[in-house]
N, CA, C and O of each residue as an XYZ file, in Angstrom:
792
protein
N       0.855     -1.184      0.000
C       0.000      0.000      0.000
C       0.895      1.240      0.000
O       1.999      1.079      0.520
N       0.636      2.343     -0.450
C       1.366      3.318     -0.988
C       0.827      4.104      0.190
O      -0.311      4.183      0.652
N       2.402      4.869      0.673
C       1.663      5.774      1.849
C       2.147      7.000      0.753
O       1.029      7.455      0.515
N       2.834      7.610      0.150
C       2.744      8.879     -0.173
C       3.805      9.187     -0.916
O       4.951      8.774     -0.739
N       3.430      9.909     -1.744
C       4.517     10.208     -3.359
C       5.598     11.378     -3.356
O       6.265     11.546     -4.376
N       5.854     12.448     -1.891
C       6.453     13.358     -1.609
C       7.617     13.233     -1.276
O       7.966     13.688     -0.187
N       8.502     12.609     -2.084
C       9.772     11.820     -1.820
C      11.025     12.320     -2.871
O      12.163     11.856     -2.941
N      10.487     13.300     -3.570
C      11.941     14.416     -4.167
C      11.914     15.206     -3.263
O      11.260     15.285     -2.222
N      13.518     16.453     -4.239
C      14.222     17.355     -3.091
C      12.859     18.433     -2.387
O      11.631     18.360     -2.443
N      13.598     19.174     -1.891
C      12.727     19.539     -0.499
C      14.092     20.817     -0.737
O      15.164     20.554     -1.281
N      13.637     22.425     -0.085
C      14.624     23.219     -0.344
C      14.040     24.054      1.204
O      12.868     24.134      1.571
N      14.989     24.481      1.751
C      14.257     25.522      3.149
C      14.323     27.118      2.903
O      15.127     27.630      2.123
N      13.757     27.551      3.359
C      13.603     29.288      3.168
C      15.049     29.651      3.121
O      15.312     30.480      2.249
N      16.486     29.054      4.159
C      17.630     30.068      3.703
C      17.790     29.794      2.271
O      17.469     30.712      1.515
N      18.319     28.474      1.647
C      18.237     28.218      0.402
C      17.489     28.951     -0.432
O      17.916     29.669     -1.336
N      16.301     28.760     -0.110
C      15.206     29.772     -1.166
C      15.589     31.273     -1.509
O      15.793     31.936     -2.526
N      15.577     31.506      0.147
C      15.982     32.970     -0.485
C      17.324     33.719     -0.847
O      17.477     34.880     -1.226
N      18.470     32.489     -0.568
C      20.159     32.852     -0.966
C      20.244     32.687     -2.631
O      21.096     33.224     -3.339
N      19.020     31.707     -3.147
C      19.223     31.432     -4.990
C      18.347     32.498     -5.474
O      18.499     32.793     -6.659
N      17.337     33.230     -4.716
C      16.361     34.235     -5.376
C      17.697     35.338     -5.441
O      18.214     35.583     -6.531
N      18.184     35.952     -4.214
C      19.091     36.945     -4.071
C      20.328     36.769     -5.084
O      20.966     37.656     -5.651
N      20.434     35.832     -5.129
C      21.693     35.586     -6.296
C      21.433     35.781     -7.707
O      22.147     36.254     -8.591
N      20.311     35.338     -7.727
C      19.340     35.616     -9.010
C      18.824     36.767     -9.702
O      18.375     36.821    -10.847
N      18.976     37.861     -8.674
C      19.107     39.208     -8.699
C      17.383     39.045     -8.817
O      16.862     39.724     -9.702
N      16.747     38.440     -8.226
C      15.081     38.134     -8.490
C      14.094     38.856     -7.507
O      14.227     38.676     -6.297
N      13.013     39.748     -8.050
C      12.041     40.120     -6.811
C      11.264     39.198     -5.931
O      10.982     38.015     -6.122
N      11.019     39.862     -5.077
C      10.612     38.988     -4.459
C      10.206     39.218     -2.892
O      11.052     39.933     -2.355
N       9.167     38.826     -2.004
C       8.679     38.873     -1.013
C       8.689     37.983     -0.212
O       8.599     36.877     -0.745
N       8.790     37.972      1.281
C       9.189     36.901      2.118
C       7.469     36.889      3.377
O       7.446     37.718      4.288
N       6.622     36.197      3.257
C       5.249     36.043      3.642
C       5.447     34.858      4.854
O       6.294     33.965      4.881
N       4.518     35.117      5.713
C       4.461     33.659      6.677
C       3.476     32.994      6.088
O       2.894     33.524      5.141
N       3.142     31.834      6.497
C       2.681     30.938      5.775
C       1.238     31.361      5.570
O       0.534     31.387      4.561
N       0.990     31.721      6.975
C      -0.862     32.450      6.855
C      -1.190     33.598      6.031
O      -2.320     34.060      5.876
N      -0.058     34.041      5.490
C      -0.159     35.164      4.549
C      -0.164     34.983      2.977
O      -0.665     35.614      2.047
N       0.870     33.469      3.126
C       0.421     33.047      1.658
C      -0.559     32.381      0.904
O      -0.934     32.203     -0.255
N      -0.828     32.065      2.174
C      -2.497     31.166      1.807
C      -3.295     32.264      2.072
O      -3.863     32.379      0.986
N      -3.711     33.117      2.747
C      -4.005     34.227      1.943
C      -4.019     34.831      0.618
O      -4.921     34.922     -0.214
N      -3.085     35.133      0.617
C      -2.671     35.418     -0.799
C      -2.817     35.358     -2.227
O      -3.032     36.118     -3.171
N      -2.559     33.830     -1.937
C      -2.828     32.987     -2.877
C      -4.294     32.647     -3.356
O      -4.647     32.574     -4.533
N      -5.115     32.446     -2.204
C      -6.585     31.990     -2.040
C      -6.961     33.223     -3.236
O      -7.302     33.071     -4.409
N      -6.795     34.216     -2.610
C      -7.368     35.576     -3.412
C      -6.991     35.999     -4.936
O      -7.554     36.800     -5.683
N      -5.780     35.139     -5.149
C      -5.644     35.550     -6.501
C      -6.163     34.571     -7.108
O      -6.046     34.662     -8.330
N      -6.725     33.610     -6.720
C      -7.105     32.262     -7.217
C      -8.510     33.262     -7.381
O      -8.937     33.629     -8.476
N      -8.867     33.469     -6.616
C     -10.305     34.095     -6.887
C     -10.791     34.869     -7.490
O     -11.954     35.210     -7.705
N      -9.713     35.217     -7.830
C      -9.660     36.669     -9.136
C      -9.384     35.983    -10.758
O      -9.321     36.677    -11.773
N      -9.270     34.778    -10.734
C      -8.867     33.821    -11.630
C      -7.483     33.882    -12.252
O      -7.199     33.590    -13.413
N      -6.805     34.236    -11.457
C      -5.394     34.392    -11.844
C      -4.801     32.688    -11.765
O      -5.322     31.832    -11.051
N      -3.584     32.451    -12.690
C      -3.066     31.091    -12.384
C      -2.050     30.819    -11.747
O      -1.239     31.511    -12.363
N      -1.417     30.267    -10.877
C      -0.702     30.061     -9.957
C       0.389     29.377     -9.575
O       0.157     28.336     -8.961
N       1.311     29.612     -9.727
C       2.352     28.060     -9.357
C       2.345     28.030     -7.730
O       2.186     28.876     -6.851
N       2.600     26.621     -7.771
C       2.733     26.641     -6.250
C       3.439     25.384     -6.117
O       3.274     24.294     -6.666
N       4.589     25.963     -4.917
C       5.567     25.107     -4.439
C       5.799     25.242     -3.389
O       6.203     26.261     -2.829
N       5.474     23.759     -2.765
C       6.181     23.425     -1.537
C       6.684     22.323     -0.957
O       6.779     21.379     -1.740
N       6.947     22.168     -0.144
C       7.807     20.888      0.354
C       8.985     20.073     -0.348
O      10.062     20.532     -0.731
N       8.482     18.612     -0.435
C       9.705     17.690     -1.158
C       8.679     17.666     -2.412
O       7.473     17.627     -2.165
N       9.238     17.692     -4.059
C       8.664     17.282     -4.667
C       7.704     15.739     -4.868
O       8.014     14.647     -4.392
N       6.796     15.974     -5.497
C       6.257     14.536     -5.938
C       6.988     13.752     -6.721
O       7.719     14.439     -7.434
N       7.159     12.151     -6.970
C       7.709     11.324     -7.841
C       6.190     10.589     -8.168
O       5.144     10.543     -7.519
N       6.534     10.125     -9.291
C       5.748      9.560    -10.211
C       4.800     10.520    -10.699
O       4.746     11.630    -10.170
N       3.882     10.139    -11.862
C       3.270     10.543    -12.870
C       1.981     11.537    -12.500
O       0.939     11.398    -13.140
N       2.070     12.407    -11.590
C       1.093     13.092    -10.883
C       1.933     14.064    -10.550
O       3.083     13.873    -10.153
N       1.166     15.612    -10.762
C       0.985     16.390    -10.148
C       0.431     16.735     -8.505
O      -0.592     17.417     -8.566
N       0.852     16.435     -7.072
C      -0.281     16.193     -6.072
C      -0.234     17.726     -5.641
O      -0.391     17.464     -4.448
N      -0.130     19.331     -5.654
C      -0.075     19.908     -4.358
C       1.204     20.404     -4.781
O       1.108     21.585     -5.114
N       2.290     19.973     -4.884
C       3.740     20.424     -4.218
C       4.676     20.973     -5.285
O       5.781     21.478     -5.085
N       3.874     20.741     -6.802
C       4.812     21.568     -7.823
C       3.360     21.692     -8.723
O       3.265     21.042     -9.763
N       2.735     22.178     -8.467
C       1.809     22.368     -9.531
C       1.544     23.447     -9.698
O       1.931     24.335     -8.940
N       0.591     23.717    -11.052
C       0.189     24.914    -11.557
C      -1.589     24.979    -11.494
O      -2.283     24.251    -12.203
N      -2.225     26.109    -10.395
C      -3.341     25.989    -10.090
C      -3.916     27.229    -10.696
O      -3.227     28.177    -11.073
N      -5.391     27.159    -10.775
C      -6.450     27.526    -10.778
C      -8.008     27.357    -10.073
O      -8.333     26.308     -9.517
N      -8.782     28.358    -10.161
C     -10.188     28.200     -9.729
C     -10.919     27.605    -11.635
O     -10.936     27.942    -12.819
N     -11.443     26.427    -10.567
C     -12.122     25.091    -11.955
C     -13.009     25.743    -12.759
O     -13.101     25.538    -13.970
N     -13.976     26.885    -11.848
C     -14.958     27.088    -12.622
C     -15.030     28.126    -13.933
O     -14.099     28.814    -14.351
N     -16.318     28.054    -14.438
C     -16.218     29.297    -15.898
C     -15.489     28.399    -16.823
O     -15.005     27.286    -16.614
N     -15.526     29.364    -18.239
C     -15.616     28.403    -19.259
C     -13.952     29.034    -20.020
O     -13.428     28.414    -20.945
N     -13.560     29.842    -19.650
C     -12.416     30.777    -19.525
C     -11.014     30.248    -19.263
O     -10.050     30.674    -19.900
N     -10.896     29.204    -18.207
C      -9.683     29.093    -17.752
C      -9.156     27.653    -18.311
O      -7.927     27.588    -18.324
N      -9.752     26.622    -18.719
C      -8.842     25.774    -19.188
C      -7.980     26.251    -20.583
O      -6.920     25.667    -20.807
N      -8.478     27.397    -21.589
C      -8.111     28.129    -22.422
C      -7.067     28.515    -22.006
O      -6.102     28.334    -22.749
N      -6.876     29.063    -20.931
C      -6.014     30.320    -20.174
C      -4.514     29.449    -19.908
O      -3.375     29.624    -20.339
N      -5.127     28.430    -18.975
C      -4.383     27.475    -18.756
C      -3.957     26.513    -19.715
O      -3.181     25.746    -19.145
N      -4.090     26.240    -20.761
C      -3.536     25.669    -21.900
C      -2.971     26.295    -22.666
O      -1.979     25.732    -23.131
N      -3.227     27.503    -23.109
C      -2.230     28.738    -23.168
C      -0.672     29.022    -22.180
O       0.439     29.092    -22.706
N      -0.796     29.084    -21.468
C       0.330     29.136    -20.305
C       1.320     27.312    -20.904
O       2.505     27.300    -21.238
N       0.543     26.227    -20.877
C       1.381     24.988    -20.592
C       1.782     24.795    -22.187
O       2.659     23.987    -22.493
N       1.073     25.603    -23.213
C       1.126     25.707    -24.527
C       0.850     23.900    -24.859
O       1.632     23.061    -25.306
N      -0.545     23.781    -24.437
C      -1.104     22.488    -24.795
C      -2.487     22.402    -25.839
O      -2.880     23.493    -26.251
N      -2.982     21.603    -26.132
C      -4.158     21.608    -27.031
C      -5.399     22.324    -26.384
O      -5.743     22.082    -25.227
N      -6.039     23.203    -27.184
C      -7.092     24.073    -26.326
C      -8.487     22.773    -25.341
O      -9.212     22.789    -24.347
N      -8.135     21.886    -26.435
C      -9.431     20.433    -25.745
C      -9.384     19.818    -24.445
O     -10.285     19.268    -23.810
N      -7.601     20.097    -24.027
C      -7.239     19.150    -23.311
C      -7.733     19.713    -22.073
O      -7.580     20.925    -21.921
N      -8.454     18.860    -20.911
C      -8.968     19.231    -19.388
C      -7.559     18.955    -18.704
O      -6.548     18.612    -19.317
N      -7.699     19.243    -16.779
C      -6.908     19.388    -15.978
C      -7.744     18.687    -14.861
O      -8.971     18.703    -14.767
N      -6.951     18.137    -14.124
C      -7.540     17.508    -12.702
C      -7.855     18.286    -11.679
O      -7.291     19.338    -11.376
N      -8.991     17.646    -10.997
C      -9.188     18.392     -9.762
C      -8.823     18.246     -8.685
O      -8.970     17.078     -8.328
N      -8.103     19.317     -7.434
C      -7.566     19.050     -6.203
C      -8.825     19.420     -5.392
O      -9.083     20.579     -5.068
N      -9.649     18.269     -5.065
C     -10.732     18.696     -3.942
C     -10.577     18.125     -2.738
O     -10.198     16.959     -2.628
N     -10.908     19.033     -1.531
C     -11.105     18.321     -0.081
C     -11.877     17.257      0.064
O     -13.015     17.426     -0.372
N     -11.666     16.269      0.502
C     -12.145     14.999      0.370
C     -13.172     14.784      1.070
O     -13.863     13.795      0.824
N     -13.413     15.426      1.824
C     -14.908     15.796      3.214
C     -16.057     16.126      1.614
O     -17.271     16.061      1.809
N     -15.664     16.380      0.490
C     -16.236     17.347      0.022
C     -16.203     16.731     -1.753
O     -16.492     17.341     -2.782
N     -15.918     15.873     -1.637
C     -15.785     14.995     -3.206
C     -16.749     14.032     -3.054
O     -16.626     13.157     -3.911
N     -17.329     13.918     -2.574
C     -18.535     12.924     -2.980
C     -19.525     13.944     -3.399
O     -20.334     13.554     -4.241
N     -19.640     15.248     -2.962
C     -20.984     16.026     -2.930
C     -21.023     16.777     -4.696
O     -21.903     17.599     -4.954
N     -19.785     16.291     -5.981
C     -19.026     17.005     -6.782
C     -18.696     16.001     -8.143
O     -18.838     16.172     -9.354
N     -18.237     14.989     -7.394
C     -18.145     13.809     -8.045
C     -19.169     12.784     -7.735
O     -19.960     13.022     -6.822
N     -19.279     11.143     -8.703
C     -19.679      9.992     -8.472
C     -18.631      8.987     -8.483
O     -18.286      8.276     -9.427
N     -17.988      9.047     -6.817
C     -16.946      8.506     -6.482
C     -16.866      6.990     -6.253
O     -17.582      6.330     -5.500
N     -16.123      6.667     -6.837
C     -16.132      4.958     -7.155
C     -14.816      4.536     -5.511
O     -14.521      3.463     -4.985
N     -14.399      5.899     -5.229
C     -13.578      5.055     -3.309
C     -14.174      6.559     -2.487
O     -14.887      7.476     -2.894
N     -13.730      6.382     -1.613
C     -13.660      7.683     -0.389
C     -12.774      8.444     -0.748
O     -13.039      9.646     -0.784
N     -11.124      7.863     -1.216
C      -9.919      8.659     -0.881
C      -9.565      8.370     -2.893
O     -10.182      7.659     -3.686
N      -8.352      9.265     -3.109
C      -8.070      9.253     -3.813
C      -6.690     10.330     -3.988
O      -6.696     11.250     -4.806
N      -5.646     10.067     -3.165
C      -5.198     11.178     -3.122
C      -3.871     10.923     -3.934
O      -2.859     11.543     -3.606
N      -3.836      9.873     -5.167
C      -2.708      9.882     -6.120
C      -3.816      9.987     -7.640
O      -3.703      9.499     -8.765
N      -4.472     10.534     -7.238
C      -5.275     10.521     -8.995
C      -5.840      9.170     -9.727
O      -6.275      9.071    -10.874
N      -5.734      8.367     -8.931
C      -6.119      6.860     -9.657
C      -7.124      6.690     -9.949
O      -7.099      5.610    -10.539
N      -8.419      7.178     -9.935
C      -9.679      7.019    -10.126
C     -10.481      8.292    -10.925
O     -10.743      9.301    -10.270
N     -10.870      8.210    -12.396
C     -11.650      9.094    -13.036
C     -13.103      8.893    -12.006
O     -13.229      8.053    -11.115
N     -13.869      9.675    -12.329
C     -15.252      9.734    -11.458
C     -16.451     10.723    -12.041
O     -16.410     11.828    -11.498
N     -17.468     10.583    -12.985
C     -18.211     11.589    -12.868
C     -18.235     13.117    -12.355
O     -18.191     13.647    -11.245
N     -18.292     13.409    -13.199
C     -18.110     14.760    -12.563
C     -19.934     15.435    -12.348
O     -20.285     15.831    -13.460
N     -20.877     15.611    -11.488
C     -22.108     15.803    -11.342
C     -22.699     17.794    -11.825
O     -23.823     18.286    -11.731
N     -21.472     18.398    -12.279
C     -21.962     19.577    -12.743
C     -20.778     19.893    -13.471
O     -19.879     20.567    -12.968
N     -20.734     19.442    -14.627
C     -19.742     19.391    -15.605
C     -20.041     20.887    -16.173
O     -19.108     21.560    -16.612
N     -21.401     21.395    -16.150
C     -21.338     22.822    -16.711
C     -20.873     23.479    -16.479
O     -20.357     24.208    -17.327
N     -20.658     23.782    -14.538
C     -20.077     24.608    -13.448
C     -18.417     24.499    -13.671
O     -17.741     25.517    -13.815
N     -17.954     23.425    -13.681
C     -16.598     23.161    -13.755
C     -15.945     22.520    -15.061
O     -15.019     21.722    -14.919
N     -16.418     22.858    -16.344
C     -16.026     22.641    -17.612
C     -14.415     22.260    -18.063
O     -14.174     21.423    -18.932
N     -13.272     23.080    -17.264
C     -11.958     23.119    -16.895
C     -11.724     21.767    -16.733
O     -10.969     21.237    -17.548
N     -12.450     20.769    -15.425
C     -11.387     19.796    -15.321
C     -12.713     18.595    -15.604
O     -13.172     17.944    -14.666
N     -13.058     18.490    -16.582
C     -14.461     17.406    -17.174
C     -13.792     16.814    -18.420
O     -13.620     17.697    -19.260
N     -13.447     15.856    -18.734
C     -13.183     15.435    -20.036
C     -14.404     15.280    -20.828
O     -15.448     15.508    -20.218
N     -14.511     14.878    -22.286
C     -15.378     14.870    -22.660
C     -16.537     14.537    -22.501
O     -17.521     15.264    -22.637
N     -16.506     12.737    -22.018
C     -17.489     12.132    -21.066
C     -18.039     12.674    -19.624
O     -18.677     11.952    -18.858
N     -17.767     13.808    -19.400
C     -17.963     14.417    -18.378
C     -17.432     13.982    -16.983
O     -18.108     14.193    -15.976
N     -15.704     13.114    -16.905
C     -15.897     12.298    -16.384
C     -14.137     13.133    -15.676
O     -13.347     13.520    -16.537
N     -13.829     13.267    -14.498
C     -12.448     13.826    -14.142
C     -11.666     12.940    -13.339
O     -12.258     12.082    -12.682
N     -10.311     13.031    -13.293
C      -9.394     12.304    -12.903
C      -9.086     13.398    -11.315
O      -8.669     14.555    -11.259
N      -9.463     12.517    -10.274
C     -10.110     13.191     -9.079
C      -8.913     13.075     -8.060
O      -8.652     11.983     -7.557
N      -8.055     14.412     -7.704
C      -7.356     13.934     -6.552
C      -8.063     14.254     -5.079
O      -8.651     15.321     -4.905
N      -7.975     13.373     -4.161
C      -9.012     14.294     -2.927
C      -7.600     14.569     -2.085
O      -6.625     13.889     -1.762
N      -7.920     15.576     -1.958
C      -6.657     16.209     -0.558
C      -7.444     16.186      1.095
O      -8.566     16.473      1.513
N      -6.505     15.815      1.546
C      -7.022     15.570      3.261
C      -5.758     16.052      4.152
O      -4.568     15.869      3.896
N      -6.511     16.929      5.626
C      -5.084     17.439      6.207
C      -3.917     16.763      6.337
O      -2.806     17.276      6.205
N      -4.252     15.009      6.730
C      -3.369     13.951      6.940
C      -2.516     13.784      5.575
O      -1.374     13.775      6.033
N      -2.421     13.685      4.573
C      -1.924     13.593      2.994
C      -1.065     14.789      3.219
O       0.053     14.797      3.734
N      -1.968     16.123      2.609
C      -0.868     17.125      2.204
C      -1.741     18.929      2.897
O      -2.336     19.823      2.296
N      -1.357     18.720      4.458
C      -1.879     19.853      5.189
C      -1.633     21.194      4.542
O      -2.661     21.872      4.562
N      -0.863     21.647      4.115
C      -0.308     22.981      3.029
C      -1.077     23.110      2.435
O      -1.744     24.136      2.571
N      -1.507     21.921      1.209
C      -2.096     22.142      0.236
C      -3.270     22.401      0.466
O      -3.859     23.366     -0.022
N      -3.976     21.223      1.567
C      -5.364     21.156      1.915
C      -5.761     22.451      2.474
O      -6.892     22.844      2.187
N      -4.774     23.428      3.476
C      -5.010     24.552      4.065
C      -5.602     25.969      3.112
O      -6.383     26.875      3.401
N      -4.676     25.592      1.649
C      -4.942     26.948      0.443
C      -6.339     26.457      0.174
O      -7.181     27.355      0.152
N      -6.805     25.152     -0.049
C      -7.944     24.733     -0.999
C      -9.121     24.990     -0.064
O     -10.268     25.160     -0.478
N      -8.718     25.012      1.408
C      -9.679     25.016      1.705
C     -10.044     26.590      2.564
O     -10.920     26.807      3.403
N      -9.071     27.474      2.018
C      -9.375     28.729      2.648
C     -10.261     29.413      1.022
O     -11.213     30.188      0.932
N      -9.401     28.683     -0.120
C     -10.372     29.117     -1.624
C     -11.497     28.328     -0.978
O     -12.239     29.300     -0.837
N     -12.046     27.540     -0.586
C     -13.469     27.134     -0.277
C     -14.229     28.395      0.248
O     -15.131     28.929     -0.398
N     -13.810     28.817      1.435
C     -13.828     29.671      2.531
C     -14.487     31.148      1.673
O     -15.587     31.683      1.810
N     -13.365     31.504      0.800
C     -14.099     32.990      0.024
C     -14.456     32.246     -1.019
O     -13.437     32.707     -1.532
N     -14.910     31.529     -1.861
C     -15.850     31.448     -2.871
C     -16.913     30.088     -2.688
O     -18.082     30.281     -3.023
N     -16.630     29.074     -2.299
C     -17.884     28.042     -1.940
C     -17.142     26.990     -2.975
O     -17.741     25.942     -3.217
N     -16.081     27.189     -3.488
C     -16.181     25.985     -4.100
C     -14.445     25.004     -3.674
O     -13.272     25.253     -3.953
N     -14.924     24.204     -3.127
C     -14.169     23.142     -2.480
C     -12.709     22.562     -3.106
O     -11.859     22.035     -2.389
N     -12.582     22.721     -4.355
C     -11.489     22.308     -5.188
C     -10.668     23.528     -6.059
O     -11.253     24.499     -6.539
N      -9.626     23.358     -6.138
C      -8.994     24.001     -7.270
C      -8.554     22.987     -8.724
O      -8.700     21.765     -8.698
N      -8.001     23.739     -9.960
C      -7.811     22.845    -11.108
C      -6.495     22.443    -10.567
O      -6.278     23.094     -9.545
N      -5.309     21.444    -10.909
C      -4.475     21.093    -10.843
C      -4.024     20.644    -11.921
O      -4.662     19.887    -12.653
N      -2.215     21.292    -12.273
C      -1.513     20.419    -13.796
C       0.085     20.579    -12.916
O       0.342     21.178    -11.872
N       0.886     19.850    -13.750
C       2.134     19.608    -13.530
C       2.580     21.403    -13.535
O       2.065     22.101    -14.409
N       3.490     22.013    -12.574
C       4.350     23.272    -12.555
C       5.269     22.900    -13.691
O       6.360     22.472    -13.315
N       5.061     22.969    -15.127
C       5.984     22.826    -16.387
C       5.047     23.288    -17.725
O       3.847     23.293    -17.998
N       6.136     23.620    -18.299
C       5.182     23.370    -19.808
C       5.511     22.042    -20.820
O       6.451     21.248    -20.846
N       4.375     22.177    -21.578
C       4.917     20.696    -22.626
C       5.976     21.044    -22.749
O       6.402     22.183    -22.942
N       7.019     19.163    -22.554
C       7.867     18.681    -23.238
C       8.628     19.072    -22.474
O       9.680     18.459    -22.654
N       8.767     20.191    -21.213
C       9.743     20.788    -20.089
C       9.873     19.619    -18.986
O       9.056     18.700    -18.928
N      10.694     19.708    -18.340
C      10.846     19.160    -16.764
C       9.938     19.959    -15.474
O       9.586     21.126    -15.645
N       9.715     19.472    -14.622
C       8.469     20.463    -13.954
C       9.322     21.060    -12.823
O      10.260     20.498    -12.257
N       8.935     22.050    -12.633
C       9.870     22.761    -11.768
C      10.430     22.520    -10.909
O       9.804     21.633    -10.329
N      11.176     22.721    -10.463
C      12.355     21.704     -8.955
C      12.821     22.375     -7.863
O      12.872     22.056     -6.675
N      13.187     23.455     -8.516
C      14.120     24.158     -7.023
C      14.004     25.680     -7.705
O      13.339     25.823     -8.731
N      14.572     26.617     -7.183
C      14.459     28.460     -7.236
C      14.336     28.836     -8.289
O      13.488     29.595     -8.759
N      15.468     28.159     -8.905
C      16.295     28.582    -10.285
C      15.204     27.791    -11.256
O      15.474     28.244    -12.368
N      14.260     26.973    -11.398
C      13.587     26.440    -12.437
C      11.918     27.536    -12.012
O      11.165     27.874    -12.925
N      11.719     27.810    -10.950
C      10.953     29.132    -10.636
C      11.200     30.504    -11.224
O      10.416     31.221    -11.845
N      12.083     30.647    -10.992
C      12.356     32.023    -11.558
C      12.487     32.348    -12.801
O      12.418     33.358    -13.501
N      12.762     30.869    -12.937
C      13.011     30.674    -15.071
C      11.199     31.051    -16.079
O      10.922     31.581    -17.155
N      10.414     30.428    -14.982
C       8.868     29.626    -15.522
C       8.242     31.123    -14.964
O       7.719     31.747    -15.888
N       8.207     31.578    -14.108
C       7.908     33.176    -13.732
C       8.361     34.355    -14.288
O       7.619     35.333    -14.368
N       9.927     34.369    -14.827
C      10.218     35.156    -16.363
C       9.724     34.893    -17.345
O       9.274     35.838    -17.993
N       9.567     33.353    -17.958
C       9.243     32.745    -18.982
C       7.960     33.127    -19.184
O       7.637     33.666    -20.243
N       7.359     32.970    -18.511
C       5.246     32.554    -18.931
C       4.634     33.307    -17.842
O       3.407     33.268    -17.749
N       5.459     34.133    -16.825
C       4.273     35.515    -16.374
C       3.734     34.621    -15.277
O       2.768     35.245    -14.838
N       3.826     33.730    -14.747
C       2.959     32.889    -13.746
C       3.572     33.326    -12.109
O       4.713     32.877    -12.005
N       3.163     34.014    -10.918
C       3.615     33.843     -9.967
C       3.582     32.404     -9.499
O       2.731     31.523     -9.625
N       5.152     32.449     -8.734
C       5.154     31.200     -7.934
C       5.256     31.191     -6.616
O       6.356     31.616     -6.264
N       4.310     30.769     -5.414
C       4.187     30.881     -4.043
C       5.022     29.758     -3.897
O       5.303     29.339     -2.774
């Protein structure tokens, strides 16, 4: 049984901020309650987001810890966001929902799902068009404090100001790139394609 996929490098705030400074890179230094703040709100404004923290993920998933987010809903942002990863305008994105809160969203075939293994109905494919494949059907991660508390804390303060329980989730890369890793592949993808990275 798989306890958890957060098993690449891992970088700490001196690091972080000795490769930004070297980098000659702007930049702001937030406590954590400020970035989930932060963040929540630009999510809500439909802005797109990188977000990094902890040890990276291994294997074939995006979970939380290098990804590139959005708010799911409106018909606007998988465009936006396929634009940014410079992917096919058709292609959908997965959803990071609180798991208290994925049955009420999806037609969940387990309880948990917190490596993406299970597509699931999606029950208002109109509302959330972004992460619905054609069959109306999404590749569902559920986040829970026990899994990935960081992540679960942003998703569920975006719950908090708008009502809706999940954000979109894709790999922090663009096609055919490596997905972001450490300062220096941040600062590259934040010059490159305009995306803040928390």
């Amino acid at each position: 049984d798989m306890k958890g996929s957060y098993l690449g490098t891992e970088y700490n705030q001196e690091e972080i901020e000795r490769e930004l400074k070297a980098a000659g890179a702007n930049f702001e230094t937030f406590n954590y309650e400020n970035i989930i703040d932060k963040t929540s709100k630009y999510l809500s404004e439909e802005k797109v987001i990188g977000w990094f923290q902890g040890r990276m993920e291994v294997g074939a998933r995006a979970l939380g810890n290098r990804s590139l987010i959005a708010d799911p809903r409106g018909n606007d942002i998988k465009d936006k966001v396929n634009a940014i990863k410079r992917r096919q305008k058709f292609r959908p994105f997965a959803p990071s929902v609180l798991e208290e809160h994925a049955h009420e969203i999806f037609d969940m075939p387990v309880r948990k799902s917190q490596f993406m293994q299970f597509t699931a109905p999606c029950k208002f494919p109109e509302k959330y068009p972004a992460i619905c494949h054609v069959d109306n059907t999404s590749r569902v991660q559920t986040v829970s404090k026990e899994d990935n508390p960081g992540y679960y804390r942003l998703i569920q303060r975006f719950y908090e100001k708008t009502g809706c329980p999940m954000v979109l989730n894709t790999s922090l890369n663009i096609k055919g790139q490596p997905i972001v890793n450490d300062q220096d592949d941040a600062i590259d993808f934040t010059d490159k394609y305009g995306v803040k990275v928390f």
